[in-house]
Structure formats: C-alpha cells, structure tokens
C-alpha positions in Angstrom: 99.5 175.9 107.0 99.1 172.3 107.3 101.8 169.6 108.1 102.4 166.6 106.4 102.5 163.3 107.7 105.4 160.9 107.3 105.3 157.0 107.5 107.4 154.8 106.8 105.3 152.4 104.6 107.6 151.3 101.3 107.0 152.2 97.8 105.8 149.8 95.5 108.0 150.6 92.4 107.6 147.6 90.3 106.2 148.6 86.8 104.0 145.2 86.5 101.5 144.0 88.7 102.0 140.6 90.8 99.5 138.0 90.2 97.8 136.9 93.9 97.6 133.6 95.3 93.8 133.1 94.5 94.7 133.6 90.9 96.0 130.5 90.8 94.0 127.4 89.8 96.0 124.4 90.3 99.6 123.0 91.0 101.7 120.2 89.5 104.5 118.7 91.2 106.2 116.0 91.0 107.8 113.5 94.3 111.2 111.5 94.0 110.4 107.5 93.7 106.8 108.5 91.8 106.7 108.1 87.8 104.5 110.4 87.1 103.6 114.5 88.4 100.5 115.0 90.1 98.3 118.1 89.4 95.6 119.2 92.1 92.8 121.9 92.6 94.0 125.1 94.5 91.5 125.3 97.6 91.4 128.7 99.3 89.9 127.6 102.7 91.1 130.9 104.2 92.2 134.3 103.2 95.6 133.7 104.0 96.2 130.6 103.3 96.0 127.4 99.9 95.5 124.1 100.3 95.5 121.0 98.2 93.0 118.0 98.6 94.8 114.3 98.3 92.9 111.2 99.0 93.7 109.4 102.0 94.6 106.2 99.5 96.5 107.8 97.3 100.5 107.0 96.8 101.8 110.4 97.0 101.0 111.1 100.6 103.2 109.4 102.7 105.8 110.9 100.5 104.4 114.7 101.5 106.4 116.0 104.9 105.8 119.7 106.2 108.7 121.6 106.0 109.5 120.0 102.7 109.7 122.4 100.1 109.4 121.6 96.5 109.6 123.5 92.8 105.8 123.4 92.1 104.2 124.8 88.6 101.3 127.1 89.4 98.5 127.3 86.5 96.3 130.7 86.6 92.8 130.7 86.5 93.3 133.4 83.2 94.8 131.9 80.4 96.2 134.8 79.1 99.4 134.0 81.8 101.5 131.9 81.5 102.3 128.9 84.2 104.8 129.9 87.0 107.3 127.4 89.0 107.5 128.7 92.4 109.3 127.0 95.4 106.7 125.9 98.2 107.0 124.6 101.4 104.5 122.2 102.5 103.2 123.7 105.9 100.8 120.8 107.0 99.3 117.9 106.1 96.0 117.5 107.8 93.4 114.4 108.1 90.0 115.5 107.0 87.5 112.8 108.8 84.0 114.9 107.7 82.1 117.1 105.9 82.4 117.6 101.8 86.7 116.5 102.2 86.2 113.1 104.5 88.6 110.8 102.6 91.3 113.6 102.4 93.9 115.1 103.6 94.2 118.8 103.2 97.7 119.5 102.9 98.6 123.7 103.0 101.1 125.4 100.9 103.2 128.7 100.8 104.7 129.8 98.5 108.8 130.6 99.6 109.8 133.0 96.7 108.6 136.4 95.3 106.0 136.3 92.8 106.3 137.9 89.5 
C-alpha cells in the first residue's frame, strides 16, 4: 500500500478565474497639476514584469516618482471584460538612450492589489 504525499501548497478556491497581467492592453491614469489622463501601451519586456513607454519630452514625467502608487484603469486585450482600476506602484522610471525605445523612458509597474 502506497503513502500519500502531503504539501503544503494552498488551495485555489475561487469560483472565477483571475485575468493575468499580459491580458491587459493598456493603462490610463491620471497625475495631480495635469488636465487631462494619459493612456499608454502595456509593454511586457519580461515575464515578470509591465512597463509603459513615455517620451522623454512629454509633461507627465517629471511628475512620475517610483514608489508612487496611483489608482490606474487597466483595459483588457478581450473586450468581452470590462476595464479594472487597480492600485500601482511605480517601480522605476528608466532612460532608454537606444534601440526601437531611444527617446523614452520605460517606466515599470505593479500592480499592489488582488486582481479579480
């Protein structure tokens, strides 16, 4: 008679399934002292993390610090979900000087709450 093996990995119980990261296609925020919000492309440069591309000229990023963390609305790539507002930190803010994103700065994201 074999044993069993017991680990102590959780149990997912949740009854829907959580949309990932990469699902998303773009994120809207909006900056204190700036009229309007600002949508940009979701880039996945890595697995782990996001990252969005914001010209070097534009108004909005001396106003972007890391370890600022803002109410941002997500858009899915699949229109059949709706948008989500999720709290993000902004987890650096990094000067592109070559390749396809010279001009930018590639500023990374995470997301701070659970998704849904």
């Amino acid at each position: 008679m074999k044993e069993r093996a017991l680990t102590n990995r959780p149990v997912e119980r949740r009854s829907e399934h959580r949309k990932q990261v990469h699902q998303y296609y773009s994120v809207e925020f909006s900056i204190n002292g700036l009229d309007l919000p600002y949508q940009f492309k979701i880039w996945n440069i890595a697995s782990t993390s996001m990252c969005v591309l914001v010209r070097e000229d534009s108004d909005i990023l001396p106003r972007l610090k890391v370890g600022d963390t803002l109410n941002m609305k997500y858009y899915s790539t699949d229109s059949v979900y709706p948008s989500d507002y999720l709290q993000t930190a902004i987890i650096h803010v990094t000067k592109n000087d070559q390749g396809r994103f010279k001009g930018h700065y590639l500023v990374g994201l995470e997301i701070q709450e659970s998704q849904h």
